[in-house]
ZAZAGU-982798 format. One record per residue (C-alpha): residue in three letters; residue number from 1; x, y, z. Coordinates in steps of 0.2 Angstrom, whole numbers. Layout:
// ZAZAGU-982798
    r    k      x      y      z
  ala  NUM      X      Y      Z
...
***
This chain:
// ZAZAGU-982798
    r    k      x      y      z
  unk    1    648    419    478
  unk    2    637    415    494
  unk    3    643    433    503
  unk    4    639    441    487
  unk    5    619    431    488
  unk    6    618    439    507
  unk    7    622    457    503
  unk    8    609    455    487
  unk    9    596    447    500
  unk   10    599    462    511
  unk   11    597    473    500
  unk   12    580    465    493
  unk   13    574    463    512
  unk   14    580    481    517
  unk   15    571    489    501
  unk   16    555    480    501
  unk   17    555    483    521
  unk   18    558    503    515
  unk   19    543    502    501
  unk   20    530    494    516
  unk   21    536    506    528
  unk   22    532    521    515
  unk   23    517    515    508
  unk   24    510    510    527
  unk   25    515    527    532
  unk   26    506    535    515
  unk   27    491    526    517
  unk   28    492    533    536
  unk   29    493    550    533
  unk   30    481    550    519
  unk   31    468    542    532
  unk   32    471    556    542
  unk   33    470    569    531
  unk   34    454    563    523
  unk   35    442    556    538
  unk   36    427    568    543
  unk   37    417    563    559
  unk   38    402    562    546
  unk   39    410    550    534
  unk   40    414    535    533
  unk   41    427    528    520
  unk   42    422    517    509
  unk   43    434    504    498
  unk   44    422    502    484
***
């Protein structure tokens, strides 16, 4: 029982690690891709 709540909690660490790795890296490139040296980006 407690080997099988390890591999679940690996899984659930290693996927949400994944996801925050891919949206980081999204959210870098898409920066990249969109910044001019006359604009500044705005949130709101």
């Amino acid at each position: 029982m407690w080997n099988d709540f390890d591999n679940i909690l690996e899984l659930i660490i290693g996927f949400t690690g994944g996801v925050a790795a891919l949206l980081f890296l999204l959210g870098w490139i898409e920066d990249r891709l969109e910044r001019d040296p006359g604009r500044r980006r705005r949130w709101r």
